[in-house]
N, C-alpha and C positions, 0 to 999 in steps of 0.2 A: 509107303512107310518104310519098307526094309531098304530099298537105295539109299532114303534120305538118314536113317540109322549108319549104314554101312560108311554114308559119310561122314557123321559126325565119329566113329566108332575110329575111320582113318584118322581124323583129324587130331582127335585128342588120344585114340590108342585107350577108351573104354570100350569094354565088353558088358552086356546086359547081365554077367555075373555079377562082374566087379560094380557094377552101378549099382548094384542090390545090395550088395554087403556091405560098401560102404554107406548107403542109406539106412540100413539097420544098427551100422555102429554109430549115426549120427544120432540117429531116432534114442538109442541105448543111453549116449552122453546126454540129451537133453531128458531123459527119463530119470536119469541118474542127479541131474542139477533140481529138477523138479523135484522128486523126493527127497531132497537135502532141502530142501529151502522150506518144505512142507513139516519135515520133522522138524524145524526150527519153530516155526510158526504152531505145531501142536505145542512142543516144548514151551514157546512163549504164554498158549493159553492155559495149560494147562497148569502152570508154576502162577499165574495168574489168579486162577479161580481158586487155586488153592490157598494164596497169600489173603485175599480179599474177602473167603468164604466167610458167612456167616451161618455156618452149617455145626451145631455140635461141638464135636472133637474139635474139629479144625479151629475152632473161633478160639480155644484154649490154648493152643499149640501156636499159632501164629499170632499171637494178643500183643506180641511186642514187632508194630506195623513196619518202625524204620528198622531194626535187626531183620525182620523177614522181606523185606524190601532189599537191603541190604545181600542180602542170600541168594534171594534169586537172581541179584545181577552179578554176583559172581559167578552162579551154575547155569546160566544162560553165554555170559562171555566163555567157560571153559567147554558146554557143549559144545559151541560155535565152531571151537579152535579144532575139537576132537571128530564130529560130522566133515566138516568142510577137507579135513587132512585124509579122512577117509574117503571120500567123494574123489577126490582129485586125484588119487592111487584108483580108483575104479575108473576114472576115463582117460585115466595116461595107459591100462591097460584096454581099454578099448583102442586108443589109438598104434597099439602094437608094441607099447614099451613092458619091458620084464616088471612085474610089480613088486618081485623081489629086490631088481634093483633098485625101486623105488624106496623100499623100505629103508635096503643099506644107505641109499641117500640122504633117507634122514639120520639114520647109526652117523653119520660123517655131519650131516651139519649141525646134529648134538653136538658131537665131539668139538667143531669149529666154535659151538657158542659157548662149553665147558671152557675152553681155552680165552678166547677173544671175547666175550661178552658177559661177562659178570653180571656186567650192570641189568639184564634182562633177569639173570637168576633174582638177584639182589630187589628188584622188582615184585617179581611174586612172592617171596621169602616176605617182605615189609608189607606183601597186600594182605596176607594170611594172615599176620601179627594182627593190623588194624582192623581186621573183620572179627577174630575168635578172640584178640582180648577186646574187643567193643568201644575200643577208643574214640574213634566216631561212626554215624551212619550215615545212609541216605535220608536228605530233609533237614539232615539238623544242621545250625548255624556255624562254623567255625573261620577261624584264623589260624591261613598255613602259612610260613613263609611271604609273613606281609602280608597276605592277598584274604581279604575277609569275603566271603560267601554263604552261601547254599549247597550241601553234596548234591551233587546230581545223579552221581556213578563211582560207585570203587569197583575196579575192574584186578585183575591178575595185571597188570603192569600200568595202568595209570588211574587217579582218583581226577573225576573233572566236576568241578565248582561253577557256579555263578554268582556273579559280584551284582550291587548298588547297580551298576551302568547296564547290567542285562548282558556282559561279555561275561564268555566262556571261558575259562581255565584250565587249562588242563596239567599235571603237575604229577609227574615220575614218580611211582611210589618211594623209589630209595631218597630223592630228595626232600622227603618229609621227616625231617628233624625232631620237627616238634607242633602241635595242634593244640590250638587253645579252644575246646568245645563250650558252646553258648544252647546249655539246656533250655532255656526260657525260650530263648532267641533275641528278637529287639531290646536295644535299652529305653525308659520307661523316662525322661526328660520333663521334670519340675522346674517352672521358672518360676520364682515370687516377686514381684516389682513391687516397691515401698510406693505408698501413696499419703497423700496428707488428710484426707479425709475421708468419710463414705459418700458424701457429694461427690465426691470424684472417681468416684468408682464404676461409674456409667462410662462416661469419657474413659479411663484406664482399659477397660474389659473392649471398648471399641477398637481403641489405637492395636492394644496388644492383639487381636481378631487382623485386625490389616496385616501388622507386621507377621502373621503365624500363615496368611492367605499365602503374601507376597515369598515370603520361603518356599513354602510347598511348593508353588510354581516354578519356583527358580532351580531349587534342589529335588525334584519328586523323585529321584532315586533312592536319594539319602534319607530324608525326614517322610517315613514311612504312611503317616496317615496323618489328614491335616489338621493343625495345635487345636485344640480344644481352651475358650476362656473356662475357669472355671469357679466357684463361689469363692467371695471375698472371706479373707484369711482374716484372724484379729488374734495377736497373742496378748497374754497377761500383762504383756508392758504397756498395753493398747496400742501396739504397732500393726498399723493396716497395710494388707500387701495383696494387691492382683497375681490372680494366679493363673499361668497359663504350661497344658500338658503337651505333650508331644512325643513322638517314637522315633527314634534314629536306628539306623545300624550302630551294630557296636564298631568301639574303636576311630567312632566320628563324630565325635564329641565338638573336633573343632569347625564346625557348622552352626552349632551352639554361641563357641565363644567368642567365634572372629567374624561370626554374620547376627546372629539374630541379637546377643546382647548390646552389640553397640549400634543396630537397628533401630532396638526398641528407645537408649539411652535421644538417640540424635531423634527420634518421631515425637517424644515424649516433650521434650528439648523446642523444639519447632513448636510443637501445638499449645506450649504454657503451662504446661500438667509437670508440677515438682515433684523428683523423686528425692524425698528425704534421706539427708545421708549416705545422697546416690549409690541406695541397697540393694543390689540386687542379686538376689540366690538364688544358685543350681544346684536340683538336685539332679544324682543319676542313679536307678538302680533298677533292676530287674525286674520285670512284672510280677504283683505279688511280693516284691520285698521291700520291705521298710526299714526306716534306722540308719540309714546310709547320710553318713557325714554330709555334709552342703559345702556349696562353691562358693564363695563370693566375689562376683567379678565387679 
């Protein structure tokens, strides 16, 4: 054993010291990456069980789910930044570097992003705004800059969304202008098709059932859950009208009016079933809200 030592010890010029210390200062960084990744992981549960408890106090204190949802992905992303900065000043000092200068290093690339990088400041300035005045949360529906989604995350420097299509979004907090929040969520889509009779209200509830199948298919990102027929309408004037429900995202309405109205107009059309006064009304409004003006396309 000690010749074939002696030669590796020539070759590469280690000694059974030096092999040992630097085995303890590896053992030290992976002990140091481990316990970082562990306090994450307590940090993750424990802001967890606290958000989700149904314990007492806490059910009272966290009773607003998307605010406290909200919360903990902010103090989980700035644990993150503040563990992991620490972590990495402990095994650049295991690997022999000053950790004072580690610090000054950061003193200087402050300084560098004071100077050069606003838009990082500007970032978490506008994330703070939209989490403490409650402008939106995680969960709830909005429209940023065009882009209509799901919160998934407001973070200290970016908010990331999911659209209709299942894509991820992710969007600068400084480039958020402006946020159009949709409490309810979906929009709640009334169509009334004029019919000439109640004899035909079999055949009408059918056609409108195809044309509500063949959407959801075509569109199942947009038209949220598939059209529902639903009982025959009769106003005062004895005007009869099939009616059919549906959920879109909001702000896609033209799903409605450039696919399913002129759908139903040309099935309707084909199959011999008169729509009187070729009527037919949209309504759109909120789940739960009523009174909302009608379309007539």
């Amino acid at each position: 054993l000690n010749p074939a030592w002696e030669f590796i010890n020539d070759l590469f010029g280690i000694s059974t010291e030096d092999l040992s210390i630097k085995a303890l200062r590896i053992l030290a960084i992976v002990l140091i990456v481990a316990v970082a990744r562990l306090f994450m992981i307590l940090v993750q549960k424990v802001s967890h069980f606290l958000v989700y408890s149904n314990w007492g106090p806490l059910r009272y204190i966290f009773s607003n789910h998307q605010r406290s949802i909200t919360l903990q992905n902010l103090l989980i992303s700035l644990t993150k930044y503040v563990v992991y900065i620490m972590a990495m000043g402990y095994i650049l000092r295991e690997l022999g570097v000053d950790y004072r200068a580690y610090l000054a290093s950061l003193s200087l690339i402050g300084i560098a992003l004071g100077f050069g990088s606003q838009g990082l400041v500007q970032d978490v300035v506008t994330g703070f705004f939209i989490l403490f005045e409650n402008q939106f949360s995680v969960g709830d529906m909005v429209e940023i800059s065009g882009q209509v989604g799901v919160v998934e995350s407001i973070g200290l420097r970016t908010t990331r969304i999911h659209n209709y299509f299942g894509a991820s979004i992710v969007l600068q907090n400084r480039n958020i202008p402006m946020a159009i929040r949709y409490p309810k969520g979906a929009f709640e889509v009334v169509i009334d098709v004029a019919i000439p009779s109640t004899d035909a209200a079999v055949q009408a509830a059918t056609l409108l059932d195809r044309v509500g199948t063949e959407l959801h298919k075509q569109f199942r990102e947009i038209i949220m859950r598939k059209p529902q027929v639903k009982d025959l309408v009769e106003l005062e004037t004895s005007e009869l009208f099939a009616r059919l429900y549906c959920e879109i995202w909001p702000a896609q309405q033209w799903v409605i009016e450039a696919q399913m109205v002129p759908r139903i107009r040309e099935l309707f059309k084909r199959e011999g079933l008169e729509v009187p006064a070729d009527r037919i009304v949209v309504f759109y409004h909120l789940p739960e809200e009523r009174g909302v003006e009608p379309s007539i396309l």
